[in-house]
C-alpha positions as CSV (number, residue, x, y, z in Angstrom):
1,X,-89.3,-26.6,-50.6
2,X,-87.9,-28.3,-47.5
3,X,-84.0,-28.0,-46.2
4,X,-82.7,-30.8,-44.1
5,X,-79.0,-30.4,-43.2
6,X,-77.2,-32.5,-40.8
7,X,-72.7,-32.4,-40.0
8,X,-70.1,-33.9,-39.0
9,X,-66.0,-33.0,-38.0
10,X,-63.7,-36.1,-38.9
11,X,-60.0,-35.6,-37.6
12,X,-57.5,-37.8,-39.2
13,X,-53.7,-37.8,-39.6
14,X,-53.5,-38.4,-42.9
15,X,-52.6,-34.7,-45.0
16,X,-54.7,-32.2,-46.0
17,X,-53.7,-32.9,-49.9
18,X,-54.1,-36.5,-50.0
19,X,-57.6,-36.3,-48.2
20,X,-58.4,-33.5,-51.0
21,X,-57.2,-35.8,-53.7
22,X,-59.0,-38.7,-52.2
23,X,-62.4,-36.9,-52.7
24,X,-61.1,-35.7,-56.5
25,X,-60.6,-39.3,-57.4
26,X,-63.4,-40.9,-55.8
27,X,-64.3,-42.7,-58.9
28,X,-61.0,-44.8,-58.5
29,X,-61.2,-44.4,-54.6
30,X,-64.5,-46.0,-54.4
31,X,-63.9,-49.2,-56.0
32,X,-60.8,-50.4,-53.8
33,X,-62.2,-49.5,-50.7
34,X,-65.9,-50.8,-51.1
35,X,-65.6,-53.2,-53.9
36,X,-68.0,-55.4,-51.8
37,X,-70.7,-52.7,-52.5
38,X,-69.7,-51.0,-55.3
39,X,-70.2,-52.8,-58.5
40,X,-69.1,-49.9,-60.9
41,X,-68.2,-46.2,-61.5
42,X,-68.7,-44.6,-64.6
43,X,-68.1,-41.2,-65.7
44,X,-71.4,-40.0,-67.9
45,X,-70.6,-36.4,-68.5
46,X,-67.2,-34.3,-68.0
47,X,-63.4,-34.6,-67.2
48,X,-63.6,-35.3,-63.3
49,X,-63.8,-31.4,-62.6
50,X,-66.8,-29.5,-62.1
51,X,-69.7,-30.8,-64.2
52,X,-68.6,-34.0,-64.1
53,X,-71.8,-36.6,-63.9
54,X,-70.9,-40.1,-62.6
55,X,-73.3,-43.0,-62.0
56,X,-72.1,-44.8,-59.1
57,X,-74.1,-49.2,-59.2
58,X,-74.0,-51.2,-56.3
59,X,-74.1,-54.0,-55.9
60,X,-77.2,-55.8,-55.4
61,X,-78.3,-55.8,-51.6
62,X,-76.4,-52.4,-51.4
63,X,-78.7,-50.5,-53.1
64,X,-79.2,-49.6,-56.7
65,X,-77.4,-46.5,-58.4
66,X,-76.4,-43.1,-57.8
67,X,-75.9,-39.9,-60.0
68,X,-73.7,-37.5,-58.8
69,X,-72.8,-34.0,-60.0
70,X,-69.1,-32.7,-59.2
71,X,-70.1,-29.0,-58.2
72,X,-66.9,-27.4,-56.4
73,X,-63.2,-28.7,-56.9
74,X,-61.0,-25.8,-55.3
75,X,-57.5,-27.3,-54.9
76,X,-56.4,-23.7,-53.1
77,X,-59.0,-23.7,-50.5
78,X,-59.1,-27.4,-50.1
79,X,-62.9,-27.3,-51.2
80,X,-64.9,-30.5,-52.5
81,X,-68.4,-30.4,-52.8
82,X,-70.9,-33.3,-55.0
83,X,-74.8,-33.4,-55.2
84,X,-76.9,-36.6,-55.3
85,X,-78.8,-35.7,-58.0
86,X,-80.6,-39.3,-59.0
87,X,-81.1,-42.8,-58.2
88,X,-82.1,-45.0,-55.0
89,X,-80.9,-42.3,-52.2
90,X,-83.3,-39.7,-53.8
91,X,-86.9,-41.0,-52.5
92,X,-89.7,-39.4,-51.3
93,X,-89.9,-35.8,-51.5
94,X,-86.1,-35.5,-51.9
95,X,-84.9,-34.0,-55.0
96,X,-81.4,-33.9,-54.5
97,X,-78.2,-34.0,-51.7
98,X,-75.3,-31.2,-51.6
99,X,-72.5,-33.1,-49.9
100,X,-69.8,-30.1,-48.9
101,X,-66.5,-30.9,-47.7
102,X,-64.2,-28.6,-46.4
103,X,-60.6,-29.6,-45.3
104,X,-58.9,-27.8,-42.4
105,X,-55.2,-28.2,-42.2
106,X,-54.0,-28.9,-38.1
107,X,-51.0,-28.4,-36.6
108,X,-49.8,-32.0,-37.0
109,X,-49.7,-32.4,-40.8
110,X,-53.2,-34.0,-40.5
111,X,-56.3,-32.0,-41.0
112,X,-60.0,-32.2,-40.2
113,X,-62.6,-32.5,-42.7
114,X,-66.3,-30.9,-42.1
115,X,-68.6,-32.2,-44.2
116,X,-72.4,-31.4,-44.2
117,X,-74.8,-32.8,-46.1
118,X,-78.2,-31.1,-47.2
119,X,-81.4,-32.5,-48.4
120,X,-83.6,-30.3,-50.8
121,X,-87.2,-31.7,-50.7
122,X,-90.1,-30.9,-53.3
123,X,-92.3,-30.1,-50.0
124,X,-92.2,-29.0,-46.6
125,X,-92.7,-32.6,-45.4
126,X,-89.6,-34.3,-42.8
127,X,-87.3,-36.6,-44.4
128,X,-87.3,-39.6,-41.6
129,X,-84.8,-39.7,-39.5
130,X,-83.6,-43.4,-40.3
131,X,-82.9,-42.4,-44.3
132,X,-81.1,-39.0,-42.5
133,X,-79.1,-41.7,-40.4
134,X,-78.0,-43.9,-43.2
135,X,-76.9,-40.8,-44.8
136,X,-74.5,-39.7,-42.4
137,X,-73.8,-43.8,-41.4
138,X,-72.6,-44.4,-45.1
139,X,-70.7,-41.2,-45.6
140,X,-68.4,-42.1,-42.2
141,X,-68.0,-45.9,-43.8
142,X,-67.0,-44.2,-47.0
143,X,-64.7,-41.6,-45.0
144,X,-63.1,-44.5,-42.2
145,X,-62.5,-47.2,-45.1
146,X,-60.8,-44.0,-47.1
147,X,-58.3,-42.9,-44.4
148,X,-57.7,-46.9,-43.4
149,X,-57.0,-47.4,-47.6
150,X,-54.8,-44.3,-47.4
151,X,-52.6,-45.0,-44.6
152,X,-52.0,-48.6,-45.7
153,X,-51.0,-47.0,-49.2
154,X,-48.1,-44.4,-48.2
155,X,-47.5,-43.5,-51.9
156,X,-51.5,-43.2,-53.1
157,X,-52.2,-40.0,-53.7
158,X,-48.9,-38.6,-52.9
């Protein structure tokens, strides 16, 4: 089996708590900030804690579908981590993606987020570096249009 792991450190202003519920409620998150790619969310399996199965669709041009497992939601320790676990990100030899987010508080009542991402292959063989790329392109989208829907909406999440 193969590990691929690539990181990223996103500073924002926005609190530690509504950046932690921002990745709690993705399912509801997703759909106003990238209605233009996301056609749906729908929760398969569980409550929205850890279990939880959703199947994310886009829409067409935007790629097909995701599954992805909730597999750590620790309010305390501001801790959010999902797994890729089916659909048109997992090609190749990839088997599955372990997105980890962890949520620093700063000083200013804003916080930094480190996320890294890890890609769990069938076989030793490299995962180009173009799908590793889009990866980490689509996950700073994601995290930009998030923190730009958060502070035009004081009261979301709050």
């Amino acid at each position: 089996m193969g590990v691929f792991v690539f990181e990223d450190e996103i500073t924002t202003t926005i609190s530690p708590t509504r950046v932690f519920d921002s990745f709690v409620n993705a399912d509801v998150v997703f759909l106003k900030v990238a209605a233009e790619h996301i056609k749906s969310v729908e929760t398969l399996e569980g409550d929205g804690g850890v279990g939880t199965i959703r199947k994310i669709v886009f829409h067409e041009g935007h790629g097909g579908y995701i599954k992805q497992k909730i597999e750590v939601v620790d309010k305390e320790n501001l801790q959010y981590n999902d797994s890729v676990i089916e659909g048109d990100a997992i090609v190749g030899s990839i088997e599955k993606i372990l997105n980890e987010n962890k949520i620093i508080p700063n000083a200013d009542g804003g916080c930094t987020v480190k996320s890294k991402s890890t890609f769990y292959t069938s076989d030793e063989s490299e995962i180009p570096a173009q799908i590793l790329a889009e990866g980490k392109e689509k996950r700073l989208g994601m995290f930009k249009a998030t923190e730009a829907y958060l502070l035009a909406n004081p009261e979301a999440f709050n």
